[in-house]
MOPAC internal coordinates of N, CA, C and O (Angstrom, degrees):
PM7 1SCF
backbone

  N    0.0000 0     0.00 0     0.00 0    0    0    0
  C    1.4336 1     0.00 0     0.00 0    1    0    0
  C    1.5258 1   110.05 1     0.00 0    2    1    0
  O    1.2310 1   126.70 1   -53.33 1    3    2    1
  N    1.3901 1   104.71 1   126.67 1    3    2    1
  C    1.8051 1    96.63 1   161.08 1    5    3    2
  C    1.5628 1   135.86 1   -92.16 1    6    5    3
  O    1.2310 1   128.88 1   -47.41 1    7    6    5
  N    1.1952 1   100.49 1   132.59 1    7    6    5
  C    1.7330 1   103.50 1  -179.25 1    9    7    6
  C    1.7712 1   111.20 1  -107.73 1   10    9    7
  O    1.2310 1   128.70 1   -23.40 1   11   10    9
  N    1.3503 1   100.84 1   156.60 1   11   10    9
  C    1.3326 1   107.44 1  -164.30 1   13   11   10
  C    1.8349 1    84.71 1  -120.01 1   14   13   11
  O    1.2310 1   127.91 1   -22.55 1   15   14   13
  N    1.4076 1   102.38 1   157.45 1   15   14   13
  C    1.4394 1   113.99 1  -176.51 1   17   15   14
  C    1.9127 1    88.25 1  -135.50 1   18   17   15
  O    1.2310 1   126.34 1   -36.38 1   19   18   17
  N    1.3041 1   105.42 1   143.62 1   19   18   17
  C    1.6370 1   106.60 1  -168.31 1   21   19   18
  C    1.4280 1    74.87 1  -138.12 1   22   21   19
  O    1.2310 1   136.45 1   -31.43 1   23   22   21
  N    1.6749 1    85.75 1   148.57 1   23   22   21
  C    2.0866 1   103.42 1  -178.65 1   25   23   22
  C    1.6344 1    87.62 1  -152.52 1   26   25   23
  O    1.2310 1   118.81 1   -29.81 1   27   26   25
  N    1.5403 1   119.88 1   150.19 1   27   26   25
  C    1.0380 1   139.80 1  -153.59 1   29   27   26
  C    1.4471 1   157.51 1    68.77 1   30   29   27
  O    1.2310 1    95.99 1    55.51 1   31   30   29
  N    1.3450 1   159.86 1  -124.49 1   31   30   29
  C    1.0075 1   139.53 1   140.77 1   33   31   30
  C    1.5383 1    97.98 1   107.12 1   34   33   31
  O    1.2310 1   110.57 1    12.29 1   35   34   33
  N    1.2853 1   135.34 1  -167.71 1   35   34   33
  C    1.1601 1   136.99 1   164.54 1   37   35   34
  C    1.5774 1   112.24 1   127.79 1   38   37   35
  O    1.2310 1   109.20 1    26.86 1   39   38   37
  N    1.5881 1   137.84 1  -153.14 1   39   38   37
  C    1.4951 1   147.48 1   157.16 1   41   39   38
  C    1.4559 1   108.25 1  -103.54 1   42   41   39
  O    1.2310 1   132.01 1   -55.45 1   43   42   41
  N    1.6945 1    94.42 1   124.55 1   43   42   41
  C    1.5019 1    98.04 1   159.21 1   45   43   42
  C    1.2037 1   112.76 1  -138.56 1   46   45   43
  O    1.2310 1   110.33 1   -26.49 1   47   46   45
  N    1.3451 1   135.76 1   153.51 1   47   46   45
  C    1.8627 1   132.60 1  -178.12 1   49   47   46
  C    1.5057 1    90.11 1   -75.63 1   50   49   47
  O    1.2310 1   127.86 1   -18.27 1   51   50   49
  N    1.7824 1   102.48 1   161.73 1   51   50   49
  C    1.2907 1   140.22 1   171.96 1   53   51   50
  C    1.3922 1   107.59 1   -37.11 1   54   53   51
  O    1.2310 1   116.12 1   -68.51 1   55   54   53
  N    1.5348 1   124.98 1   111.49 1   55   54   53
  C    1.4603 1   116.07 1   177.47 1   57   55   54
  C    1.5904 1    96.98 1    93.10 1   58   57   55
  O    1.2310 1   105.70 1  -141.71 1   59   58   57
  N    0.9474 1   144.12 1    38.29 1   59   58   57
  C    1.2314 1   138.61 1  -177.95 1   61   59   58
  C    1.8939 1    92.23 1  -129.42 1   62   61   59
  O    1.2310 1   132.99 1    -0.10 1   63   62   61
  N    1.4334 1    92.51 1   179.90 1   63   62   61
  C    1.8114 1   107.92 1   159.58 1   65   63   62
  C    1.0999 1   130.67 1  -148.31 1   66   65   63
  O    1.2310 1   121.85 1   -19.28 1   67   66   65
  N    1.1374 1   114.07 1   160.72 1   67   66   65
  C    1.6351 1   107.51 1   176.84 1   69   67   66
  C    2.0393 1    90.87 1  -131.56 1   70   69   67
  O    1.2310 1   124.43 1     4.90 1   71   70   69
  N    1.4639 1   109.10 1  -175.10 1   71   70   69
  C    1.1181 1   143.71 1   172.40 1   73   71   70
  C    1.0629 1   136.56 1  -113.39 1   74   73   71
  O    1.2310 1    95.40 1  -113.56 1   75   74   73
  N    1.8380 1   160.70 1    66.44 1   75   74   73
  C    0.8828 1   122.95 1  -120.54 1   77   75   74
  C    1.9561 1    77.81 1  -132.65 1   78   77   75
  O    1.2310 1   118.44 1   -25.60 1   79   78   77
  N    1.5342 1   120.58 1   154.40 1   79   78   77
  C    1.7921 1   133.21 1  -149.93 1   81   79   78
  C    1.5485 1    77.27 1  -139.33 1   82   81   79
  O    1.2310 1   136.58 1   -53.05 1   83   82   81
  N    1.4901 1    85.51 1   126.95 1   83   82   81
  C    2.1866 1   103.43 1   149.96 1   85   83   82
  C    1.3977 1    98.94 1  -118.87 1   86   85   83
  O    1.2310 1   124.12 1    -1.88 1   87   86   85
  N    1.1596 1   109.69 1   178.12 1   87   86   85
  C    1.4540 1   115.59 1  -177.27 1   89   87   86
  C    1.8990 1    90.00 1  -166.47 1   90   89   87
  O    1.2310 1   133.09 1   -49.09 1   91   90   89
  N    1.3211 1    92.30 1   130.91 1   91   90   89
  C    1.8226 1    93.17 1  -177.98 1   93   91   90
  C    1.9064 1    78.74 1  -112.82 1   94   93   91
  O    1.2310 1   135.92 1   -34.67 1   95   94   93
  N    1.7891 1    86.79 1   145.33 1   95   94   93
  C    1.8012 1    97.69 1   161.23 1   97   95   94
  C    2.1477 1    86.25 1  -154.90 1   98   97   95
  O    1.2310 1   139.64 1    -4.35 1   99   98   97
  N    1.2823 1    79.51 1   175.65 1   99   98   97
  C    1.4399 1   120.74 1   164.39 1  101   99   98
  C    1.9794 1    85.29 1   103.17 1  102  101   99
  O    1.2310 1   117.19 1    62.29 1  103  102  101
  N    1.4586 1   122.95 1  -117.71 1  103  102  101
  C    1.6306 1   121.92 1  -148.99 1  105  103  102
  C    1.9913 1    86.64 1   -85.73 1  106  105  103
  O    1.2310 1   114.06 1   -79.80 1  107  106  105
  N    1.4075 1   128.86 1   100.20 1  107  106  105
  C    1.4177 1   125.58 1  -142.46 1  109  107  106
  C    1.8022 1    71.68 1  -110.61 1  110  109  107
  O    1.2310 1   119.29 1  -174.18 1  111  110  109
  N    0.9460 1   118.97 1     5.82 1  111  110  109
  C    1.7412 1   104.33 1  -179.05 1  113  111  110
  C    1.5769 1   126.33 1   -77.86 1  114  113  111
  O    1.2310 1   112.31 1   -58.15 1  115  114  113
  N    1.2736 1   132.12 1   121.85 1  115  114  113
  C    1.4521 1   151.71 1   169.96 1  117  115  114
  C    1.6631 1   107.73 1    85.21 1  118  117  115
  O    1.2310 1   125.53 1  -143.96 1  119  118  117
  N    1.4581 1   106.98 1    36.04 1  119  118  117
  C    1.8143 1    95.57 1  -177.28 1  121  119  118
  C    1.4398 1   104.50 1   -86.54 1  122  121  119
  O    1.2310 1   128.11 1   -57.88 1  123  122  121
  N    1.5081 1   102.00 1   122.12 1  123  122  121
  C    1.6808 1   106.52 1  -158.15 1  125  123  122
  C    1.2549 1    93.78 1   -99.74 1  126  125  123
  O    1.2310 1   107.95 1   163.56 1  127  126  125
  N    1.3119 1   140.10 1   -16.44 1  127  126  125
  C    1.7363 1   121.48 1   173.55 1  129  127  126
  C    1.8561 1    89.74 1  -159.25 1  130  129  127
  O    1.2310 1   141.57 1   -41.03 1  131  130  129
  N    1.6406 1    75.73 1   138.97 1  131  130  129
  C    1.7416 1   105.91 1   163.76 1  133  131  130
  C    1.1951 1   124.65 1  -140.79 1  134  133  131
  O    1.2310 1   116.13 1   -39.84 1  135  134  133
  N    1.6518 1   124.96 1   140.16 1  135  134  133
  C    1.1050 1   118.01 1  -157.89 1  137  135  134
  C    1.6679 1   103.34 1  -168.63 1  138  137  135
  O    1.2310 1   110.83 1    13.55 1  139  138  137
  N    1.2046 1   134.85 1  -166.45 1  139  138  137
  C    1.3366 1   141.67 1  -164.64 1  141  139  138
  C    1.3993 1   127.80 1  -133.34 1  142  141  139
  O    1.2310 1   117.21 1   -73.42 1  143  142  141
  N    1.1642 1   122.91 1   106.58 1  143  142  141
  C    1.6561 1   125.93 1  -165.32 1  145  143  142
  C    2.1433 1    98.58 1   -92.18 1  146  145  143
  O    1.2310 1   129.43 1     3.55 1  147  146  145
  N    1.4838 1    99.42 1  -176.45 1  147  146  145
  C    1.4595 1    92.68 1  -177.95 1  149  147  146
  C    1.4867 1    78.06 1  -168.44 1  150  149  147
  O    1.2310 1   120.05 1   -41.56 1  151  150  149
  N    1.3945 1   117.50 1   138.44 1  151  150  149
  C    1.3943 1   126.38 1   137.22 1  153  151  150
  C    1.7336 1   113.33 1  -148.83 1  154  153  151
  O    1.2310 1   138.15 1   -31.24 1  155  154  153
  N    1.6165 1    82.43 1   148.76 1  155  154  153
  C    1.2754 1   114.01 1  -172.00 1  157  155  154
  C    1.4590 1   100.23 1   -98.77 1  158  157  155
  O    1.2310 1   131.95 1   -26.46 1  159  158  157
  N    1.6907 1    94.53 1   153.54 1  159  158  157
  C    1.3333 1    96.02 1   170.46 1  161  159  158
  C    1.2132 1   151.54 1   -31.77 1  162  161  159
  O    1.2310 1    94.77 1  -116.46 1  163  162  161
  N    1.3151 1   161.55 1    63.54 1  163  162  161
  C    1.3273 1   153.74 1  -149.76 1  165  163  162
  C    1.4809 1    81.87 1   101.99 1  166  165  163
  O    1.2310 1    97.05 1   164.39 1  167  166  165
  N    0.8707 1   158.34 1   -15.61 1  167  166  165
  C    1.4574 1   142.49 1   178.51 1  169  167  166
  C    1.4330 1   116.42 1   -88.53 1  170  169  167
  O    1.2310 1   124.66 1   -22.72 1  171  170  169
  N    1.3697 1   108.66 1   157.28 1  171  170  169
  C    1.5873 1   116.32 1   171.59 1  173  171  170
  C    1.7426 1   101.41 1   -79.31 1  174  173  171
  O    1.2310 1   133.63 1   -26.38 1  175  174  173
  N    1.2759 1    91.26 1   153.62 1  175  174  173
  C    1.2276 1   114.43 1   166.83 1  177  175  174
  C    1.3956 1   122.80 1   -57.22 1  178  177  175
  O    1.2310 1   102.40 1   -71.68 1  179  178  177
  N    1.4428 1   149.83 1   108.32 1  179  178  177
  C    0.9420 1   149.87 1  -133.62 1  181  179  178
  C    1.6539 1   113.61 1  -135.92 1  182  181  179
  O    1.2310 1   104.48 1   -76.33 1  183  182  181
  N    1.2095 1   146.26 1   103.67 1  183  182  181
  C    1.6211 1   130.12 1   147.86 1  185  183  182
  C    1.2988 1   128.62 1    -8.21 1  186  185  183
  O    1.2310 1   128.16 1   -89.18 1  187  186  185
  N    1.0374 1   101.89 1    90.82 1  187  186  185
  C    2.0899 1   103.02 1   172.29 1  189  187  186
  C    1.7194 1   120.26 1   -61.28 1  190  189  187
  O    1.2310 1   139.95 1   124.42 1  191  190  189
  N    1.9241 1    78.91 1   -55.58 1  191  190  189
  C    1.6011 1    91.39 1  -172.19 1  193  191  190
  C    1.2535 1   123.68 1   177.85 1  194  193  191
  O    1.2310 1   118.18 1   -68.98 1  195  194  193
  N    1.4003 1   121.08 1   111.02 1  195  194  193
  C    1.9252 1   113.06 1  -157.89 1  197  195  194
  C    1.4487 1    91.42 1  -120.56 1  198  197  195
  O    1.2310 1   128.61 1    -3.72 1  199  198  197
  N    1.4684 1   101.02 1   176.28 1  199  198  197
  C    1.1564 1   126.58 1  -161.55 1  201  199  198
  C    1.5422 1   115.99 1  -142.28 1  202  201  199
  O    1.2310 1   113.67 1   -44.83 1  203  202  201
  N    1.0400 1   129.58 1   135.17 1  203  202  201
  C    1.5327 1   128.61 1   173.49 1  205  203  202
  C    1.4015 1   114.60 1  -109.33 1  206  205  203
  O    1.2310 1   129.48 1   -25.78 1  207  206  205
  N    1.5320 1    99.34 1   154.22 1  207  206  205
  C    1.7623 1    98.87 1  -165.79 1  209  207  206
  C    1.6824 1    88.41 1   -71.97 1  210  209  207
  O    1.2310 1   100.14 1  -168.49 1  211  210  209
  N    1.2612 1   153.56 1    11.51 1  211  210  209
  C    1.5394 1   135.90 1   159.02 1  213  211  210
  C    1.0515 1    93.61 1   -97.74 1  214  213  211
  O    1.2310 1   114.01 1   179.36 1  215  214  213
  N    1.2597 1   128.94 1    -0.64 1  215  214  213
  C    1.9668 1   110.47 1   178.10 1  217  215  214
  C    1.3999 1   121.03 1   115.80 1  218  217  215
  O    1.2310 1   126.64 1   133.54 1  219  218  217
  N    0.9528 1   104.84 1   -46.46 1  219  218  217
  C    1.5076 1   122.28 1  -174.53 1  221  219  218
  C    1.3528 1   102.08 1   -39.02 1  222  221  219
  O    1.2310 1   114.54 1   -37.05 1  223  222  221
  N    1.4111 1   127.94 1   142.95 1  223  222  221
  C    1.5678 1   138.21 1  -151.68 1  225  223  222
  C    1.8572 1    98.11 1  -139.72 1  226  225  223
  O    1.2310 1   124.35 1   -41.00 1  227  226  225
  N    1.3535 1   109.26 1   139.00 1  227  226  225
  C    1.6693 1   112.33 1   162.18 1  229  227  226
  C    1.5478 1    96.60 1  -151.97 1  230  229  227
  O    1.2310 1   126.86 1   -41.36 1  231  230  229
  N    1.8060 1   104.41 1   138.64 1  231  230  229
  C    1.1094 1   129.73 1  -164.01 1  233  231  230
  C    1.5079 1   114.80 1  -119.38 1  234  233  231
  O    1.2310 1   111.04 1   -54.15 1  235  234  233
  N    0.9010 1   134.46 1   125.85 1  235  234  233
  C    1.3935 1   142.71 1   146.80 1  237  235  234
  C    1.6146 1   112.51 1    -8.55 1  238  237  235
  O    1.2310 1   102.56 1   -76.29 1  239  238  237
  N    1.0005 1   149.55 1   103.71 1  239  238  237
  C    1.5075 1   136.42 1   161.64 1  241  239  238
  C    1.0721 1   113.00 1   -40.25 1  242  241  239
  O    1.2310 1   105.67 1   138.75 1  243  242  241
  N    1.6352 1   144.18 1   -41.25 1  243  242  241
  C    1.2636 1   135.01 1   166.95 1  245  243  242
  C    1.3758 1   101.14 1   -36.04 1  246  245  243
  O    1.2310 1   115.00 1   114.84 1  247  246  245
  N    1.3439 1   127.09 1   -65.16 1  247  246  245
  C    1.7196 1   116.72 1  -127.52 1  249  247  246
  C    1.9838 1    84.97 1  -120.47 1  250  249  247
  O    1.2310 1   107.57 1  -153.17 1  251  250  249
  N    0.9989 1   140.78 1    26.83 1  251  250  249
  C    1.0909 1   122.77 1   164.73 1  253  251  250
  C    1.9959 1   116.68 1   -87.12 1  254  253  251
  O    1.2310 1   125.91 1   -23.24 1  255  254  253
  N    1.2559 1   106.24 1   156.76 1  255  254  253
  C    1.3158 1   121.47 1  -138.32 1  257  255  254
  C    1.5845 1   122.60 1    49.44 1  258  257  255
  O    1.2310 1   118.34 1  -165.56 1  259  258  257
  N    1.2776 1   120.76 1    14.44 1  259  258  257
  C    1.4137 1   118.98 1   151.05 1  261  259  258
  C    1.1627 1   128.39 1  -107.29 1  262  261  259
  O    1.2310 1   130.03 1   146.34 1  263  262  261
  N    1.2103 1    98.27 1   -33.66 1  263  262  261
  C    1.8798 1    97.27 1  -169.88 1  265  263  262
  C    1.6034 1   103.71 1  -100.04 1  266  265  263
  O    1.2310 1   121.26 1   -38.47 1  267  266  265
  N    1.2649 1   115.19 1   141.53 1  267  266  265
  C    1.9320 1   101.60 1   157.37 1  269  267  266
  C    0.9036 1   107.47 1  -136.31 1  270  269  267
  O    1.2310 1   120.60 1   -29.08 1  271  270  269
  N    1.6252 1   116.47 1   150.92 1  271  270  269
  C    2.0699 1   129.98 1  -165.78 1  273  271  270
  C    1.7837 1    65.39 1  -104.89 1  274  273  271
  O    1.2310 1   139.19 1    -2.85 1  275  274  273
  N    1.7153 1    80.39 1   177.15 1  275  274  273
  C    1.4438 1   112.00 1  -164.80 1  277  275  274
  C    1.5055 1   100.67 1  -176.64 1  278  277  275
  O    1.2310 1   122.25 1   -34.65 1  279  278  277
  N    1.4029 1   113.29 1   145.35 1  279  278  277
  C    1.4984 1   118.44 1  -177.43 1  281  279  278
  C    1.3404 1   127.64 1  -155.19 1  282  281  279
  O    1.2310 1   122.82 1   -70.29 1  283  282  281
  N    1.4922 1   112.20 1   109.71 1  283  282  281
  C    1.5555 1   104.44 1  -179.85 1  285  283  282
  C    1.2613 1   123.26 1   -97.77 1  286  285  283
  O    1.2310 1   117.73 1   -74.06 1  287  286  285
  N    1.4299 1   121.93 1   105.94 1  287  286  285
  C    1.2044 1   120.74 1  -160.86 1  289  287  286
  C    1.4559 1   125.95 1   -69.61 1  290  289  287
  O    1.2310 1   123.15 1   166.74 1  291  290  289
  N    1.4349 1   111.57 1   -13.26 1  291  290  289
  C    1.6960 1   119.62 1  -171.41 1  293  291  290
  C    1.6187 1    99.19 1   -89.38 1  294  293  291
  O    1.2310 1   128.82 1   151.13 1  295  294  293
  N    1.2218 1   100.60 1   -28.87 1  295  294  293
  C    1.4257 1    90.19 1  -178.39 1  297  295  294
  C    1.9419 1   117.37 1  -121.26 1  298  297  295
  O    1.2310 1   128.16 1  -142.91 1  299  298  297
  N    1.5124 1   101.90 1    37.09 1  299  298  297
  C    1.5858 1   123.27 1  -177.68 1  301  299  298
  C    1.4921 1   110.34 1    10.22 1  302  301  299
  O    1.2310 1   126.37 1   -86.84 1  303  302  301
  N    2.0368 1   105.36 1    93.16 1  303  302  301
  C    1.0891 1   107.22 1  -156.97 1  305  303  302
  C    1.4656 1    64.26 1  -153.93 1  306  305  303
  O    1.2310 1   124.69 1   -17.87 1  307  306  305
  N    1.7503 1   108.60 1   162.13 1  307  306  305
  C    1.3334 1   123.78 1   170.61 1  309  307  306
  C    1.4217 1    93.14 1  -157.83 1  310  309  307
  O    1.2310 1   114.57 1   -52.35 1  311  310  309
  N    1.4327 1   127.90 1   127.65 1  311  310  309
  C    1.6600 1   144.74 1   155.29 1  313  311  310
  C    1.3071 1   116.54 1  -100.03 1  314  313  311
  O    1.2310 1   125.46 1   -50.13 1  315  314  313
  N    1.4574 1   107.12 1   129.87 1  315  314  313
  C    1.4508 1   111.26 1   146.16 1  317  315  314
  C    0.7758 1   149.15 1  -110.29 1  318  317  315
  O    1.2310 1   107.57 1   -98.44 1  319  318  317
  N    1.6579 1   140.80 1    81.56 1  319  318  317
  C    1.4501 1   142.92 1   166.73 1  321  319  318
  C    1.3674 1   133.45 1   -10.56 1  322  321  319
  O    1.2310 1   106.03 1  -113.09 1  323  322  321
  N    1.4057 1   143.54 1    66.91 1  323  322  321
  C    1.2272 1   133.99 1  -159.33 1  325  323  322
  C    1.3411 1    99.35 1  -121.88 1  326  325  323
  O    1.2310 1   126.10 1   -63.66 1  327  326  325
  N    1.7060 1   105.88 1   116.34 1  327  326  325
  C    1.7346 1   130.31 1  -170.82 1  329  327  326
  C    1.5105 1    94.75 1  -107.53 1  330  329  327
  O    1.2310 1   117.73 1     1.42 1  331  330  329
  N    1.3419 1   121.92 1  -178.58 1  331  330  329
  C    1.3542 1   146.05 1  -170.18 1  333  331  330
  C    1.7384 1   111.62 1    -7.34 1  334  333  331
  O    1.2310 1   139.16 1  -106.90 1  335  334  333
  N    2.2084 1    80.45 1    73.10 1  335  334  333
  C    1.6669 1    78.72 1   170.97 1  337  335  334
  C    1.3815 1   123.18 1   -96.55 1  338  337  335
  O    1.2310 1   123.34 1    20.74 1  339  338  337
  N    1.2458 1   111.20 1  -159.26 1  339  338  337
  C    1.9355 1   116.43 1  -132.97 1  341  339  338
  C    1.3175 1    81.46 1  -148.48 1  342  341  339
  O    1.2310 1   114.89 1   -47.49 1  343  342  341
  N    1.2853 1   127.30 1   132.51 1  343  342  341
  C    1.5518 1   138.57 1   142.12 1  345  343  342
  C    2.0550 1   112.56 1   -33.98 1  346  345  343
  O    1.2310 1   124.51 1  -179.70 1  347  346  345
  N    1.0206 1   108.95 1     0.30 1  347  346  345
  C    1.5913 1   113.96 1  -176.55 1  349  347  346
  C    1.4112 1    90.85 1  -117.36 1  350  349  347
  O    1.2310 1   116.81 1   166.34 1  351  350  349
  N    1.1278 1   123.67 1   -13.66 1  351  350  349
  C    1.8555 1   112.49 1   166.13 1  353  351  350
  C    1.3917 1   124.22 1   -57.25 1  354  353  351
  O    1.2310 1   128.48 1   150.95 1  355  354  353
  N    1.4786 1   101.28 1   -29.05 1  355  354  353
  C    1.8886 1   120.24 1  -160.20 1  357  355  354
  C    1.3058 1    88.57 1   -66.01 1  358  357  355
  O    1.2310 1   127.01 1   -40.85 1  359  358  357
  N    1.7816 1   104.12 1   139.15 1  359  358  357
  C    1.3474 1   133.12 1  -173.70 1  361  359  358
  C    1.5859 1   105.00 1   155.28 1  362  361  359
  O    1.2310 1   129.12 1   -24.47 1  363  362  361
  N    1.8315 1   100.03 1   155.53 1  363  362  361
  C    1.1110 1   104.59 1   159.97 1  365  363  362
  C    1.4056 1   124.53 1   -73.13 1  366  365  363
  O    1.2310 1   106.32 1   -43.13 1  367  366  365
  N    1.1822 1   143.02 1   136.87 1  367  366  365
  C    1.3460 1   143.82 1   162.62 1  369  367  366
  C    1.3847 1   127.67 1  -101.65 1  370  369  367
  O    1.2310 1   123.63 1   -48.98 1  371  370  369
  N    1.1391 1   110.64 1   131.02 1  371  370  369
  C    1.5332 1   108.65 1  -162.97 1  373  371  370
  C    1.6497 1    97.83 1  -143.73 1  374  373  371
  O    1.2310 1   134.27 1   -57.15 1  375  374  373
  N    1.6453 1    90.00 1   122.85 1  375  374  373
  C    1.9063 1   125.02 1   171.98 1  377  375  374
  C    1.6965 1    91.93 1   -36.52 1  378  377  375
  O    1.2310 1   136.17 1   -15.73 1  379  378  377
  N    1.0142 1    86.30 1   164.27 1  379  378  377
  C    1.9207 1   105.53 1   169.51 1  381  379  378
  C    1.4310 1    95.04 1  -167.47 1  382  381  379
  O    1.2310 1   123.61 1   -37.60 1  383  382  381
  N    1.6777 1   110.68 1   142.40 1  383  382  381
  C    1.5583 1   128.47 1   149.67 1  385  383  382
  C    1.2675 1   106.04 1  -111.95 1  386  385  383
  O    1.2310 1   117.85 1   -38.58 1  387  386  385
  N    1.2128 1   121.70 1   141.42 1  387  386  385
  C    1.5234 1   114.66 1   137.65 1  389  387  386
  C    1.5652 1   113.67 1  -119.51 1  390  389  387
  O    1.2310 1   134.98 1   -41.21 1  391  390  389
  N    1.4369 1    88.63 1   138.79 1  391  390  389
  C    1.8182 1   113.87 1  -175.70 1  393  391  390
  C    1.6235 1   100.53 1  -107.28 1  394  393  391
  O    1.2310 1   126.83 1   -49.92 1  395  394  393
  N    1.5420 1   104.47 1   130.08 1  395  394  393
  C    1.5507 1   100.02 1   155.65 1  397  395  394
  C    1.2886 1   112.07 1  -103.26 1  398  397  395
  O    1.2310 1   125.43 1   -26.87 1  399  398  397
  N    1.4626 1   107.18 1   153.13 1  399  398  397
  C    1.5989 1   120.33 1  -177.40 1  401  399  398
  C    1.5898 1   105.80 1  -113.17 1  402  401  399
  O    1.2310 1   118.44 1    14.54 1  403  402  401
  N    1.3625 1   120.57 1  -165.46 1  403  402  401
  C    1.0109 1   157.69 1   152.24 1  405  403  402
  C    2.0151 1    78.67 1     2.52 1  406  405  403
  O    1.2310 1   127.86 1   -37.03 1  407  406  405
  N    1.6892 1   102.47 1   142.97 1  407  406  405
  C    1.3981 1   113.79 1   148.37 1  409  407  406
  C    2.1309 1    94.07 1    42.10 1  410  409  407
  O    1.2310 1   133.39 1    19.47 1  411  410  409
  N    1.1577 1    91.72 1  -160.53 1  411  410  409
  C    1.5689 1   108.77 1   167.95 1  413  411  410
  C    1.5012 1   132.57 1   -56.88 1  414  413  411
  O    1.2310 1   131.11 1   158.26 1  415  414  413
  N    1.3184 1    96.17 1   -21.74 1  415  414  413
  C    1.5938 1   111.22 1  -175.28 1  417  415  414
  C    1.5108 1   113.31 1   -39.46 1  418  417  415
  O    1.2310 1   123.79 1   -39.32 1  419  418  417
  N    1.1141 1   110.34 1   140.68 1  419  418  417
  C    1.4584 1    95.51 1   164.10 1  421  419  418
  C    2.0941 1   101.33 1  -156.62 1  422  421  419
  O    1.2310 1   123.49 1   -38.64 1  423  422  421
  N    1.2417 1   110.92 1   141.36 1  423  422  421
  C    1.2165 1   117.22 1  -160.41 1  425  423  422
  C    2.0616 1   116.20 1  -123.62 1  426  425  423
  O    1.2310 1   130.94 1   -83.55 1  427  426  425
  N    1.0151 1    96.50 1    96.45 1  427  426  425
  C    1.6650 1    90.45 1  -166.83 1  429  427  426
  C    1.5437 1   107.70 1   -65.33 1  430  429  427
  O    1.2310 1   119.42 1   -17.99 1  431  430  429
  N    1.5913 1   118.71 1   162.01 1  431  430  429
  C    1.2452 1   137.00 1   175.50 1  433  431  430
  C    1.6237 1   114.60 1  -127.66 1  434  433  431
  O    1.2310 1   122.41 1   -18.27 1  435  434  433
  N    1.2130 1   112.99 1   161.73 1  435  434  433
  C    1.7475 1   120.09 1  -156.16 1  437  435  434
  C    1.6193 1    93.69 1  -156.22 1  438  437  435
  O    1.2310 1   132.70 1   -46.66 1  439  438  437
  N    1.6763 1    93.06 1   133.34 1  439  438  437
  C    1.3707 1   108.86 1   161.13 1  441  439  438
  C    1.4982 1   118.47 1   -83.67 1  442  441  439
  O    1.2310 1   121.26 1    -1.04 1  443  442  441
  N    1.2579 1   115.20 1   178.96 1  443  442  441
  C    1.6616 1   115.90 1  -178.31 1  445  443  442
  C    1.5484 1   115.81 1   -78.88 1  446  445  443
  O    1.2310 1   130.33 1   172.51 1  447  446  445
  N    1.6867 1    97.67 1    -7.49 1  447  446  445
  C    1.8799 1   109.31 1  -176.82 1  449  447  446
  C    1.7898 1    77.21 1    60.44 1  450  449  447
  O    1.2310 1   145.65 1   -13.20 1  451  450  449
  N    2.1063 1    67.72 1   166.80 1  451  450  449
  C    1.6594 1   112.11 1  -145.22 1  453  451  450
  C    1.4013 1   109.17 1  -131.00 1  454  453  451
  O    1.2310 1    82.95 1   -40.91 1  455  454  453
  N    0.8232 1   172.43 1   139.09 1  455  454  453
  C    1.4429 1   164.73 1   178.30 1  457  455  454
  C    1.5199 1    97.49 1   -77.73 1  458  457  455
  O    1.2310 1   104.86 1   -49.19 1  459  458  457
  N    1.3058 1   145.59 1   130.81 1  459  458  457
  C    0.9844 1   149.91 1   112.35 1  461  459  458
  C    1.4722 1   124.90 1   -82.73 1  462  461  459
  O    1.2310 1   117.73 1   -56.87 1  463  462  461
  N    1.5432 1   121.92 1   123.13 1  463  462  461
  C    1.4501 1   137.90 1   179.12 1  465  463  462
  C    1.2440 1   105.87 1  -125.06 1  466  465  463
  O    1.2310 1   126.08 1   -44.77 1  467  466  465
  N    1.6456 1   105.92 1   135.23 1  467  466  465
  C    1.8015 1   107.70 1   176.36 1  469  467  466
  C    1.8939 1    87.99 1  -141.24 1  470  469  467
  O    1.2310 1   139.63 1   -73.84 1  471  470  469
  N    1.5530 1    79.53 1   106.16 1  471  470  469
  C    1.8556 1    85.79 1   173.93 1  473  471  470
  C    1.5708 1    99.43 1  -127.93 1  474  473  471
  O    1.2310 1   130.23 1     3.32 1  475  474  473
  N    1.4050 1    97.87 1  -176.68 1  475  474  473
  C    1.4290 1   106.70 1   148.39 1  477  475  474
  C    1.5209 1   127.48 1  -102.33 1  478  477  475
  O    1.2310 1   120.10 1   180.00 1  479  478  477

């Protein structure tokens, strides 16, 4: 089974940043994209920003030219850089892997989410 370990999150004012770290361990074999969900209250759960183990990046229209994923694949880690945030950022955010298995299968994974707050 794979587990994700999430580091960061926290309060920052308007225009500020934070950093927020996954880290996939336990069976770390064929996870072809990782990336970052967010929901807000009364809101659906939403795509921030994933990543593929070739790199390839897709962003949220909200948060592009602010945020950037990033991914080190030797050591199955995914960061997100998120600069000049917005009181409309606030939400939990929660890591995702997806691993394929066996045949076609493929089985997603979830962090515990993070609090992100952007007040004054």
């Amino acid at each position: 089974q794979l587990q994700l370990v999430e580091s960061g999150g926290g309060l920052v004012q308007p225009g500020g940043s934070l950093r927020l770290s996954c880290a996939a361990s336990g069976s770390i074999f064929r996870i072809n994209v990782m990336g970052w969900y967010r929901q807000a209250p009364g809101k659906q759960r939403e795509l921030v920003a994933a990543i593929t183990s070739g790199g390839s990046t897709d962003y949220a229209d909200s948060v592009k030219g602010r945020f950037t994923i990033s991914r080190d694949n030797a050591k199955n880690t995914v960061t997100l850089q998120m600069n000049s945030l917005k009181p409309e950022d606030t939400a939990v955010y929660y890591c995702n892997a997806e691993q394929s298995l066996i045949g076609t299968m493929r089985r997603d994974y979830w962090g515990q989410g993070t609090q992100v707050t952007v007040s004054s």
